[in-house]
mmCIF file as Biopython writes it, N, C-alpha, C and O atoms, coordinates in Angstrom:
data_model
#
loop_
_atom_site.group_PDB
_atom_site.id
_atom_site.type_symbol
_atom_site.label_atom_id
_atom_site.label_alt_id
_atom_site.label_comp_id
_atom_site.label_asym_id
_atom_site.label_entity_id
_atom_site.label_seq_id
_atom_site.pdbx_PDB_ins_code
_atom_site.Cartn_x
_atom_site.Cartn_y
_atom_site.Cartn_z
_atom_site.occupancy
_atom_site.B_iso_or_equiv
_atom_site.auth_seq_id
_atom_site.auth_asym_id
_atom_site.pdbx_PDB_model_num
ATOM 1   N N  . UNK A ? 1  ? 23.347 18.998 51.362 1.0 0.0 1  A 1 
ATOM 2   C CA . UNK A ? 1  ? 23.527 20.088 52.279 1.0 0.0 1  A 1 
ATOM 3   C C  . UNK A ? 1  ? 24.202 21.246 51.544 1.0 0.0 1  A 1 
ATOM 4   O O  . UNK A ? 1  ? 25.083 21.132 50.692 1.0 0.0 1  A 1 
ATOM 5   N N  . UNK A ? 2  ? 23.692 22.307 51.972 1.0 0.0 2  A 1 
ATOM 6   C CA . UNK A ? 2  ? 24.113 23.706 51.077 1.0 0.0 2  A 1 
ATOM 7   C C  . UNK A ? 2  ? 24.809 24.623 51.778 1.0 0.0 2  A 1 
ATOM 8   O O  . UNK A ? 2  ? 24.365 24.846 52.904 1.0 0.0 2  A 1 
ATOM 9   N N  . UNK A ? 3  ? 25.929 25.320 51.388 1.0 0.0 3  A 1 
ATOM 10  C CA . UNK A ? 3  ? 26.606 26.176 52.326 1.0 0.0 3  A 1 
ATOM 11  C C  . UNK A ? 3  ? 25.755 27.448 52.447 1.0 0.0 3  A 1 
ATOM 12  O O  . UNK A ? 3  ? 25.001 27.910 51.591 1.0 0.0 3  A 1 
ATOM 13  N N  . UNK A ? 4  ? 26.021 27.928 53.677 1.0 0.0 4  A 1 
ATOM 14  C CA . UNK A ? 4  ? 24.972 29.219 53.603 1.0 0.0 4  A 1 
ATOM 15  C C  . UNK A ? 4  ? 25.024 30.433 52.865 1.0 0.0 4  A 1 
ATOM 16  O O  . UNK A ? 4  ? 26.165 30.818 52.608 1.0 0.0 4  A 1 
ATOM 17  N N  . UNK A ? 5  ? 23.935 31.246 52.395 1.0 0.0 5  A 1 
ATOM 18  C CA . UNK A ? 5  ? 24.215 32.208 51.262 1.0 0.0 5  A 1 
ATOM 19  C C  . UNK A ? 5  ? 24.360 33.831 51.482 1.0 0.0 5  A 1 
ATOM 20  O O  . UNK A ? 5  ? 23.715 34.540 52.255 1.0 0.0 5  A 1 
ATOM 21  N N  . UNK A ? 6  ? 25.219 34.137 50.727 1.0 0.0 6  A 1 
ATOM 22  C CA . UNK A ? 6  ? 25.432 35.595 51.205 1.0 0.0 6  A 1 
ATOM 23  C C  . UNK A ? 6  ? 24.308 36.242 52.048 1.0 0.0 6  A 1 
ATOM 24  O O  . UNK A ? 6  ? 24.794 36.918 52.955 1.0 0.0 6  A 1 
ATOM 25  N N  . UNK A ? 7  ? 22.928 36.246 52.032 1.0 0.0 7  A 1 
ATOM 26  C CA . UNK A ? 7  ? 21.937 36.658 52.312 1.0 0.0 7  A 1 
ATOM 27  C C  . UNK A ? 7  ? 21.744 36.322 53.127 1.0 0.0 7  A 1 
ATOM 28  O O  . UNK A ? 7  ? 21.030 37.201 53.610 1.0 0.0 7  A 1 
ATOM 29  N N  . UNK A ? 8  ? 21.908 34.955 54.404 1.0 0.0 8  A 1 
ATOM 30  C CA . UNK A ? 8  ? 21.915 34.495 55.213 1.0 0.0 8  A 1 
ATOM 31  C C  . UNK A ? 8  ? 22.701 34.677 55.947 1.0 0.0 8  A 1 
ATOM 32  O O  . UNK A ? 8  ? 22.370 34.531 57.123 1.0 0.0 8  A 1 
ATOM 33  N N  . UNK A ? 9  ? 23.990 35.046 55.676 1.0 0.0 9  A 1 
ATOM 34  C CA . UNK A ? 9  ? 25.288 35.223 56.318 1.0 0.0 9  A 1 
ATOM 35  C C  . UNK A ? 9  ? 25.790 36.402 56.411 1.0 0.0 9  A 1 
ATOM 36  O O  . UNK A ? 9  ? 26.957 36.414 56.802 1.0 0.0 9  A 1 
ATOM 37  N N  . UNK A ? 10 ? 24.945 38.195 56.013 1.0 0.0 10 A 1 
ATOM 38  C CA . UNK A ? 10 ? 24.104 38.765 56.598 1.0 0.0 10 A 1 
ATOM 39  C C  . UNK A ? 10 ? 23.513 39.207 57.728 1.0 0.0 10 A 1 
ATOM 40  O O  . UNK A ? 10 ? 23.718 39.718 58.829 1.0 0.0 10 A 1 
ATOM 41  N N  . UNK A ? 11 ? 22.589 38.739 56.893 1.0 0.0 11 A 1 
ATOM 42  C CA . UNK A ? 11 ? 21.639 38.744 58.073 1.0 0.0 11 A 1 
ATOM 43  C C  . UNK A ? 11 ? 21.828 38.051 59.729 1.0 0.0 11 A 1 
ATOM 44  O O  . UNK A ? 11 ? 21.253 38.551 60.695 1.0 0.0 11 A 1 
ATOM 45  N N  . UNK A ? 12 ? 22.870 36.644 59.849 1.0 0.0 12 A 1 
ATOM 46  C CA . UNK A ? 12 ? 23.039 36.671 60.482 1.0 0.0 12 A 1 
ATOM 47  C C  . UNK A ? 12 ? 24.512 37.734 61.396 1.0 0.0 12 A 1 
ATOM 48  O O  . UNK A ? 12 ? 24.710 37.815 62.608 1.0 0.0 12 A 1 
ATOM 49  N N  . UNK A ? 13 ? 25.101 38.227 60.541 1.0 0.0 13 A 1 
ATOM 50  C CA . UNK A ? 13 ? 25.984 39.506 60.811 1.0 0.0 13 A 1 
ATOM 51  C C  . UNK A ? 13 ? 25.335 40.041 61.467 1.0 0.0 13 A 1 
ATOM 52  O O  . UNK A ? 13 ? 25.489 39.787 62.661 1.0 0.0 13 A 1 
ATOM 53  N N  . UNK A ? 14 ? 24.131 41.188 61.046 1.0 0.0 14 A 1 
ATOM 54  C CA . UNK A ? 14 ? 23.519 41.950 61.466 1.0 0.0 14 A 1 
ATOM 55  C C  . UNK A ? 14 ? 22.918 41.733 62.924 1.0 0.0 14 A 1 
ATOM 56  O O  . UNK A ? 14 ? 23.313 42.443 63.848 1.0 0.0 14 A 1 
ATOM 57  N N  . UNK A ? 15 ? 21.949 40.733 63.122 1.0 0.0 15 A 1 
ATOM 58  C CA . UNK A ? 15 ? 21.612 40.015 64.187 1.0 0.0 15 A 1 
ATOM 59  C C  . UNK A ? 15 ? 22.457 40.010 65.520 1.0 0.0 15 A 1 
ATOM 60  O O  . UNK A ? 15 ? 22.207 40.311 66.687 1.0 0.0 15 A 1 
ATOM 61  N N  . UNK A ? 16 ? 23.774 39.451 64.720 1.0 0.0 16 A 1 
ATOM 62  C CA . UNK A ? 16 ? 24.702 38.884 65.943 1.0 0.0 16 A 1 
ATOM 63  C C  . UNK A ? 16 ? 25.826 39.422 66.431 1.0 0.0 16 A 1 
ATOM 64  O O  . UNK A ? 16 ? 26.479 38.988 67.380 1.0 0.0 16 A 1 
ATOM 65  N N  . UNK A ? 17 ? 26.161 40.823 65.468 1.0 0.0 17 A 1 
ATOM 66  C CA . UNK A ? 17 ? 27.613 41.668 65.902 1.0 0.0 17 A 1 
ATOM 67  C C  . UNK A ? 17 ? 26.969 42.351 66.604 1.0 0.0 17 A 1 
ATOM 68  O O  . UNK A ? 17 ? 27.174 41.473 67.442 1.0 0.0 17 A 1 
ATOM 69  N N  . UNK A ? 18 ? 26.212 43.257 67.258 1.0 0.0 18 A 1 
ATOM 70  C CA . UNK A ? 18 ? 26.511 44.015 68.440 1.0 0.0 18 A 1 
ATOM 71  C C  . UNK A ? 18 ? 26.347 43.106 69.869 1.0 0.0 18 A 1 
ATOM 72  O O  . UNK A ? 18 ? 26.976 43.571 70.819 1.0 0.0 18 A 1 
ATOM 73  N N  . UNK A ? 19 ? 25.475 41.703 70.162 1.0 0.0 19 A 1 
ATOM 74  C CA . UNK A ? 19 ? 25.356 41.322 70.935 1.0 0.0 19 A 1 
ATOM 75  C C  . UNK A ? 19 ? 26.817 40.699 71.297 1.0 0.0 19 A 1 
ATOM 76  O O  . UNK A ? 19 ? 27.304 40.684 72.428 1.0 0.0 19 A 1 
ATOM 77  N N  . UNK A ? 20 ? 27.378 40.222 70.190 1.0 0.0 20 A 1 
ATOM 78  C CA . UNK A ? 20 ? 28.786 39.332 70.405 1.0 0.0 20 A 1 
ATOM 79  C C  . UNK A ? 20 ? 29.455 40.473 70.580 1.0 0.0 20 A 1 
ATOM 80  O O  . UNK A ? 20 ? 30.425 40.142 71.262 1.0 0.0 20 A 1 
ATOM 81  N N  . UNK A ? 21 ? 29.531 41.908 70.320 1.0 0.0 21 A 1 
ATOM 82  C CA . UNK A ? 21 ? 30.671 42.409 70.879 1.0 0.0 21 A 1 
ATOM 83  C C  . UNK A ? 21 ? 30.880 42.526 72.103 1.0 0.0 21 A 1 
ATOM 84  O O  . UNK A ? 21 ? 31.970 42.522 72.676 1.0 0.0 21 A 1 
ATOM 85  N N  . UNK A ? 22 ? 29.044 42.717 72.884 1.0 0.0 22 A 1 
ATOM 86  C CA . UNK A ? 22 ? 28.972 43.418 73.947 1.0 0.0 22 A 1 
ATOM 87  C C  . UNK A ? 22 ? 29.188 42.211 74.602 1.0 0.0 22 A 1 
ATOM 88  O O  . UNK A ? 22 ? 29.339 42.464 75.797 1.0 0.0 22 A 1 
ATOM 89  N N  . UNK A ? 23 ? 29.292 40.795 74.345 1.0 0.0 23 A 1 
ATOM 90  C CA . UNK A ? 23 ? 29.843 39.536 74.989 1.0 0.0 23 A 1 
ATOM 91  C C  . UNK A ? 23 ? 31.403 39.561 75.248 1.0 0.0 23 A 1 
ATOM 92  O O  . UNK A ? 23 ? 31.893 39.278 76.341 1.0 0.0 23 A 1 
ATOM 93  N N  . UNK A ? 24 ? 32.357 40.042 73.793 1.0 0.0 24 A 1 
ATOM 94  C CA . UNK A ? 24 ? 33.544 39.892 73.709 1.0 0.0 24 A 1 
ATOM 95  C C  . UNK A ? 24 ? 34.265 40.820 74.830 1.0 0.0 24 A 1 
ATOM 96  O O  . UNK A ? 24 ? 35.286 40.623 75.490 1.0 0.0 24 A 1 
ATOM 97  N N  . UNK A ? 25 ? 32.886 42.462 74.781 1.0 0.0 25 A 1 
ATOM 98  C CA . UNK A ? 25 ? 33.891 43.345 75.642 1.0 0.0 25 A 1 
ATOM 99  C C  . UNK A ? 25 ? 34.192 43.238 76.854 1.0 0.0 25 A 1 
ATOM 100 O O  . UNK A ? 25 ? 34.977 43.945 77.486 1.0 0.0 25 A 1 
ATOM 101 N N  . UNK A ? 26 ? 33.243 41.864 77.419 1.0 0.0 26 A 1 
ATOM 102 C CA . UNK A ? 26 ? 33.050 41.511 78.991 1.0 0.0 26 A 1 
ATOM 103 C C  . UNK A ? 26 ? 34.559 40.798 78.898 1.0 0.0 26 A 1 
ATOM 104 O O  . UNK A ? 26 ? 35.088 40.676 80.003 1.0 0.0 26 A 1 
ATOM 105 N N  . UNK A ? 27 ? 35.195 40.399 77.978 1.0 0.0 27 A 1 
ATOM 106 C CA . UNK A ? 27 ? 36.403 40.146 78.195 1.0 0.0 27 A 1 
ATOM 107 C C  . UNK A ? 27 ? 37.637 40.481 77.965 1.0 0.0 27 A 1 
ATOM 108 O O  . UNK A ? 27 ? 38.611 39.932 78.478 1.0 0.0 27 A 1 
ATOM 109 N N  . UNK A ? 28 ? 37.673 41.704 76.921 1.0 0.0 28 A 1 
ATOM 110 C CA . UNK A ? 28 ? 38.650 42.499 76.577 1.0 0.0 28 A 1 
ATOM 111 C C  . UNK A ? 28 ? 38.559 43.785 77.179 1.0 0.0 28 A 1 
ATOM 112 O O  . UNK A ? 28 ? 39.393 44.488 76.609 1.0 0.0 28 A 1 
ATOM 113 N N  . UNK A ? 29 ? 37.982 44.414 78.014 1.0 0.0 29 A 1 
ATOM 114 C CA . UNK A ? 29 ? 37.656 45.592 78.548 1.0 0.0 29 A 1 
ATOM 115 C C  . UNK A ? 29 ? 37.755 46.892 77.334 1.0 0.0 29 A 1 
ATOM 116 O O  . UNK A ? 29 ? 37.672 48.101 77.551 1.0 0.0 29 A 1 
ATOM 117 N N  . UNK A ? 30 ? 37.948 46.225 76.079 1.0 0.0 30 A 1 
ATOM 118 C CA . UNK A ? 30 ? 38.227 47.541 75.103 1.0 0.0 30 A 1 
ATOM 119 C C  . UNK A ? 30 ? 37.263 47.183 74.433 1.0 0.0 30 A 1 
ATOM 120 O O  . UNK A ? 30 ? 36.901 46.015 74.578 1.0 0.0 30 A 1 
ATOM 121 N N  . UNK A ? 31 ? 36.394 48.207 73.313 1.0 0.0 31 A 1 
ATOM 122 C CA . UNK A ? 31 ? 35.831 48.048 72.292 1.0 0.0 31 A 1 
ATOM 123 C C  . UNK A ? 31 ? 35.901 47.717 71.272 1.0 0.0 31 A 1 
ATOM 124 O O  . UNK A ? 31 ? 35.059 47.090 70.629 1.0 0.0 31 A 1 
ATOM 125 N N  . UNK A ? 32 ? 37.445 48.273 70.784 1.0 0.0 32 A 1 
ATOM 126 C CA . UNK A ? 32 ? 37.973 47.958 69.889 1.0 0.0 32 A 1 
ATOM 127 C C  . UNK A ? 32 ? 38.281 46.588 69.650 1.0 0.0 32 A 1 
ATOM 128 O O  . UNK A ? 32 ? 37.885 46.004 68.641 1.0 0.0 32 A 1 
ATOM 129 N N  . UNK A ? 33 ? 39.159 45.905 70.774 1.0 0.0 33 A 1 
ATOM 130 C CA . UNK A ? 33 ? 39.389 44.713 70.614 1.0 0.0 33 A 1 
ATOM 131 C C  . UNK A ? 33 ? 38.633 43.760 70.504 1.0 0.0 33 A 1 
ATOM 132 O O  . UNK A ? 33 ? 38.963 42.648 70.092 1.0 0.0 33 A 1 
ATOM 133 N N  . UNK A ? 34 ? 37.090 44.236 71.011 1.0 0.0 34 A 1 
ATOM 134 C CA . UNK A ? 34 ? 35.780 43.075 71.212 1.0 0.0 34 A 1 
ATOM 135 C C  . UNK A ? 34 ? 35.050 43.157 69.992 1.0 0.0 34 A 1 
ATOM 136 O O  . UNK A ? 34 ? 34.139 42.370 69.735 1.0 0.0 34 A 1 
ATOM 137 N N  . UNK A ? 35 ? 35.445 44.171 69.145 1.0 0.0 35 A 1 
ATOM 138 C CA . UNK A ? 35 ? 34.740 44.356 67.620 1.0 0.0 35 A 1 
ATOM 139 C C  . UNK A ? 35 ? 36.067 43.715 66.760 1.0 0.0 35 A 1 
ATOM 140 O O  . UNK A ? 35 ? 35.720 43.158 65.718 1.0 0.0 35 A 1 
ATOM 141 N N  . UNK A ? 36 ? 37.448 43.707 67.016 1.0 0.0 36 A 1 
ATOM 142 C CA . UNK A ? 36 ? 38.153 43.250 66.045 1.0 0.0 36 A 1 
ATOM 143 C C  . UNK A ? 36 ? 38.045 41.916 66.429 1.0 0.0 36 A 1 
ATOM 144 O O  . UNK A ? 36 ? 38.461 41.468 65.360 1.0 0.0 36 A 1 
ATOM 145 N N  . UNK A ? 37 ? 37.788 40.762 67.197 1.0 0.0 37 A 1 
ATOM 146 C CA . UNK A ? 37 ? 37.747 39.850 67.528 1.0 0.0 37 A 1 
ATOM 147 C C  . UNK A ? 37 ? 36.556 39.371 66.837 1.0 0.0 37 A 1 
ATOM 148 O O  . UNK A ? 37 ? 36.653 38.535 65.938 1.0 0.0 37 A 1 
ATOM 149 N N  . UNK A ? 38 ? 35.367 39.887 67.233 1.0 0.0 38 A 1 
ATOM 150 C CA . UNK A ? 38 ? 34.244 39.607 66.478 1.0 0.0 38 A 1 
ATOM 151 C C  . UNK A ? 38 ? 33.918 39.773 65.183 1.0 0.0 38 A 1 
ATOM 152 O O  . UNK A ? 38 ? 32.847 39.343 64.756 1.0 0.0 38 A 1 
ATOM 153 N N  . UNK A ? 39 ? 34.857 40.457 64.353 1.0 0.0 39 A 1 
ATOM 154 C CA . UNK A ? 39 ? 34.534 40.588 62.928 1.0 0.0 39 A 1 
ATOM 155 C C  . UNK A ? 39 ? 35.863 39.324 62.693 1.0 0.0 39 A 1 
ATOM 156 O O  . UNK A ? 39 ? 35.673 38.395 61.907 1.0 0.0 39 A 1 
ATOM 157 N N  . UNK A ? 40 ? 36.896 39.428 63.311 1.0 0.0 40 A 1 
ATOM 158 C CA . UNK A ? 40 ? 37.764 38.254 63.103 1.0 0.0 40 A 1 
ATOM 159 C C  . UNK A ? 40 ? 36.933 36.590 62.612 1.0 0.0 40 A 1 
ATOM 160 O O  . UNK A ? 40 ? 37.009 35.967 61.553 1.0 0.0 40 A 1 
ATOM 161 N N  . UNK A ? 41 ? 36.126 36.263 63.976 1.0 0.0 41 A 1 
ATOM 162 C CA . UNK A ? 41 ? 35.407 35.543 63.658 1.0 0.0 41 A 1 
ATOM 163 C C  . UNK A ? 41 ? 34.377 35.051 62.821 1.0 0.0 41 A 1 
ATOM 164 O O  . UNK A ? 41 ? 34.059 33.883 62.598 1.0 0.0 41 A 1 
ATOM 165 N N  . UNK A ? 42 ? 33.654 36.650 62.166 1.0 0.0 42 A 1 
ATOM 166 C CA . UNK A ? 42 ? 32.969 36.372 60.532 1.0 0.0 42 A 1 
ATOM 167 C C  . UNK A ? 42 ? 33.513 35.862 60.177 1.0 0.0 42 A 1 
ATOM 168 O O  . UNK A ? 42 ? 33.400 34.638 60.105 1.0 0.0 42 A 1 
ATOM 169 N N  . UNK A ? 43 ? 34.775 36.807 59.586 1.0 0.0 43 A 1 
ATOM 170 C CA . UNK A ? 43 ? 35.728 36.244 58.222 1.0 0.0 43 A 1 
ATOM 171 C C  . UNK A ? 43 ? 36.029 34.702 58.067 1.0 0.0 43 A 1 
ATOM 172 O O  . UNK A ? 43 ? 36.275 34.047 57.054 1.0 0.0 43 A 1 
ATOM 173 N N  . UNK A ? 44 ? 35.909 34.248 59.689 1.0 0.0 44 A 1 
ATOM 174 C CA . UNK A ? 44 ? 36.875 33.037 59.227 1.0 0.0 44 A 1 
ATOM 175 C C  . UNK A ? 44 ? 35.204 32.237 59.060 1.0 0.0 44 A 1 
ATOM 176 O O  . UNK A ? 44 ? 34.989 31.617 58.018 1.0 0.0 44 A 1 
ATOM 177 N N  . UNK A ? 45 ? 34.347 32.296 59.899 1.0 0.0 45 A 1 
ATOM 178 C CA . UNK A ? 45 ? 33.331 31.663 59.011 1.0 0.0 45 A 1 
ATOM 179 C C  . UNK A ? 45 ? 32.806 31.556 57.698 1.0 0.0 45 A 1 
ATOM 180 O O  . UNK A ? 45 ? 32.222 30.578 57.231 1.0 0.0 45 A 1 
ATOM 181 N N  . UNK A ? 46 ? 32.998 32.379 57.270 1.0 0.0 46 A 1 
ATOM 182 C CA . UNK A ? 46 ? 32.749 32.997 55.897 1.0 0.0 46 A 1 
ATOM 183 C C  . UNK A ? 46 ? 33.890 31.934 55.174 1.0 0.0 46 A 1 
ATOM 184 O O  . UNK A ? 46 ? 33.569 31.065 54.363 1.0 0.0 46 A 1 
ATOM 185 N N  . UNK A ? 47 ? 34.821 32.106 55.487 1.0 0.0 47 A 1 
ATOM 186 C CA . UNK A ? 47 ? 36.250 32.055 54.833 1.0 0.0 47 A 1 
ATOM 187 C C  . UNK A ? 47 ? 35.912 29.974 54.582 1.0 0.0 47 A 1 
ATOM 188 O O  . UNK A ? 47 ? 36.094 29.235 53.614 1.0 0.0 47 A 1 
ATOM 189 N N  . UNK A ? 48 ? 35.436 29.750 55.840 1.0 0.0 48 A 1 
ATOM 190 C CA . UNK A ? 48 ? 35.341 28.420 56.244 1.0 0.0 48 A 1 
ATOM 191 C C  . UNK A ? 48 ? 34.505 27.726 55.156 1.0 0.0 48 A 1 
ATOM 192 O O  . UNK A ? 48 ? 34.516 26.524 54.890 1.0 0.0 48 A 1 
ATOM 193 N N  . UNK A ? 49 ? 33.846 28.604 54.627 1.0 0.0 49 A 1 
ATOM 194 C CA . UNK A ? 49 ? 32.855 28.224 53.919 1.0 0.0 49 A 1 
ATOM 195 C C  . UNK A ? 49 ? 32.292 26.666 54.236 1.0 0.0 49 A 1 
ATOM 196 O O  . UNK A ? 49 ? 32.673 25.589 53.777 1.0 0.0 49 A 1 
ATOM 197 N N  . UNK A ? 50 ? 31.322 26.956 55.124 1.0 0.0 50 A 1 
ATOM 198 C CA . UNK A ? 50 ? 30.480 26.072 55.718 1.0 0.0 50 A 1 
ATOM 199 C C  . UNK A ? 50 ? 29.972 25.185 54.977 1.0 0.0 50 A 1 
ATOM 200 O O  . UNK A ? 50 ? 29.364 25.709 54.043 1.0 0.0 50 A 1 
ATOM 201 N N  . UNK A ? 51 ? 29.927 23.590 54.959 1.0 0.0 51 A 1 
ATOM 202 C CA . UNK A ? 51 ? 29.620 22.758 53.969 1.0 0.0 51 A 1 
ATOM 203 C C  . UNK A ? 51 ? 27.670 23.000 54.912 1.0 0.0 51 A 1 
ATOM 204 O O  . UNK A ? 51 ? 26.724 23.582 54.380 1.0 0.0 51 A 1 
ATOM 205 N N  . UNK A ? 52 ? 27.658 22.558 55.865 1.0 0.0 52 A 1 
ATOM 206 C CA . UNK A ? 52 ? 26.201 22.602 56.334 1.0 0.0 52 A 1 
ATOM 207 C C  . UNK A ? 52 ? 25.449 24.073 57.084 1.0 0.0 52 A 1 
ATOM 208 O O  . UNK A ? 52 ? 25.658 24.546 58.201 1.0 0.0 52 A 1 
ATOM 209 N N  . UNK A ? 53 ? 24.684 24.465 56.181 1.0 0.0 53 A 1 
ATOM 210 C CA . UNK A ? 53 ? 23.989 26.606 57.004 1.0 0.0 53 A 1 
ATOM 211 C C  . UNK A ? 53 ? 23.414 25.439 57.970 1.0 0.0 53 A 1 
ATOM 212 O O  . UNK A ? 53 ? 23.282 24.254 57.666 1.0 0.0 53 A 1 
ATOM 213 N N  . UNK A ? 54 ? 23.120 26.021 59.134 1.0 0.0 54 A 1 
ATOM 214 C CA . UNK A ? 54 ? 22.324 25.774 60.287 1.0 0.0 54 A 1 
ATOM 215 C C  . UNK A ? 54 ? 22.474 26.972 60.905 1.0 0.0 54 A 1 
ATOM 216 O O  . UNK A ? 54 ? 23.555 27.338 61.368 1.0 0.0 54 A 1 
ATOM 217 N N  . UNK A ? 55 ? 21.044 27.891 60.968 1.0 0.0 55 A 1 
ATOM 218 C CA . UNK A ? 55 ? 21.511 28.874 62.066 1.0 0.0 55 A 1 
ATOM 219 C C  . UNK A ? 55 ? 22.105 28.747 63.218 1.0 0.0 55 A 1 
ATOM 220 O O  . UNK A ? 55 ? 23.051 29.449 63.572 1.0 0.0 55 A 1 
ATOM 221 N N  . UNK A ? 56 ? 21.619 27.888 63.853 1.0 0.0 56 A 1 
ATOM 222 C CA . UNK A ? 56 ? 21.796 27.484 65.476 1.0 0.0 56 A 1 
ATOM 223 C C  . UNK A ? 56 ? 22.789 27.018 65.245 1.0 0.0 56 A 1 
ATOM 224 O O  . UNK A ? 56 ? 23.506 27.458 66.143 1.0 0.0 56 A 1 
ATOM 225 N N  . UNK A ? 57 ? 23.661 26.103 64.347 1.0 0.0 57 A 1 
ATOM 226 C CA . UNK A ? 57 ? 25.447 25.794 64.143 1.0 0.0 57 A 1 
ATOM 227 C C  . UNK A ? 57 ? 25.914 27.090 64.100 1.0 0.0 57 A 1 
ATOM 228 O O  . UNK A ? 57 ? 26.687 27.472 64.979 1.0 0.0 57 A 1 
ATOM 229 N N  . UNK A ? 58 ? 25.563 27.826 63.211 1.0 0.0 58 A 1 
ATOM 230 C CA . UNK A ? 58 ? 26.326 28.858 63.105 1.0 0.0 58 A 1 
ATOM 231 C C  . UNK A ? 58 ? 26.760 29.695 64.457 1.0 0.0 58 A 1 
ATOM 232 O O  . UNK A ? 58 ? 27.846 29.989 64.956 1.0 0.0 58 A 1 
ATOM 233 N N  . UNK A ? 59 ? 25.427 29.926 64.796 1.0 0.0 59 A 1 
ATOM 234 C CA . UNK A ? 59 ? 25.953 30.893 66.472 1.0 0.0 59 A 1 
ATOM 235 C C  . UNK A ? 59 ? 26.257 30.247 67.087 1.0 0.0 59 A 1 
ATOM 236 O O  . UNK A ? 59 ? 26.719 30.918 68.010 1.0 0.0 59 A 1 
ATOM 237 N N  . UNK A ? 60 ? 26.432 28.656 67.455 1.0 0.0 60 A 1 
ATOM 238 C CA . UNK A ? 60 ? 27.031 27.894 68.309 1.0 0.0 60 A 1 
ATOM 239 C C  . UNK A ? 60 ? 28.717 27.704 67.952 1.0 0.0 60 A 1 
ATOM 240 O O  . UNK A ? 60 ? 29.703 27.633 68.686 1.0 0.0 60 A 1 
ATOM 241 N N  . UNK A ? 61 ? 28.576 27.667 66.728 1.0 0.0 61 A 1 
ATOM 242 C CA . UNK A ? 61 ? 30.269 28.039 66.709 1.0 0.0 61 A 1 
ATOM 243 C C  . UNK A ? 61 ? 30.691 29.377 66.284 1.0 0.0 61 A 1 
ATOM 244 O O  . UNK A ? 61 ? 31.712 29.368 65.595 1.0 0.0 61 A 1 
ATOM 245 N N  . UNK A ? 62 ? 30.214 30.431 66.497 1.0 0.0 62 A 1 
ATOM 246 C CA . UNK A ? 62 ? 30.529 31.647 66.764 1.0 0.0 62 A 1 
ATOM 247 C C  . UNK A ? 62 ? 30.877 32.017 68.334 1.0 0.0 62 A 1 
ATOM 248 O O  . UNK A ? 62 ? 31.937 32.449 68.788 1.0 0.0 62 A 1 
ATOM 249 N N  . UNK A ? 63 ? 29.321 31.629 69.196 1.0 0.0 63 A 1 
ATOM 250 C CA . UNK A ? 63 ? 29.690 31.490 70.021 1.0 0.0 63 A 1 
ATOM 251 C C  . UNK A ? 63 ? 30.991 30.689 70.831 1.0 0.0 63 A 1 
ATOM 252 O O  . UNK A ? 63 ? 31.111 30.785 72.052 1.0 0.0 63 A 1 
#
């Protein structure tokens, strides 16, 4: 099993930060806070460095 690659992790950025903000802002009523929350959560995936890429893991524990 391979951790996922910059290129993947990406792309899934791209994909998934404006929908997750516009998820986060349904609960922070600010923008700001629903984009610092949501880039919070890259980093630490990233950071986590995932022993198994699975897209569908990935947004399931993003989500």
């Amino acid at each position: 099993m391979n951790a996922f690659t910059t290129e993947e992790f990406e792309r899934n950025f791209k994909d998934l930060y404006k929908p997750l903000c516009l998820f986060a802002l349904r609960f922070t009523g600010r923008i700001y806070d629903a984009e610092d929350i949501v880039q919070q959560v890259f980093v630490d995936v990233w950071d986590k460095k995932r022993h198994h890429y699975d897209r569908k893991s990935q947004i399931v524990f993003i989500s």
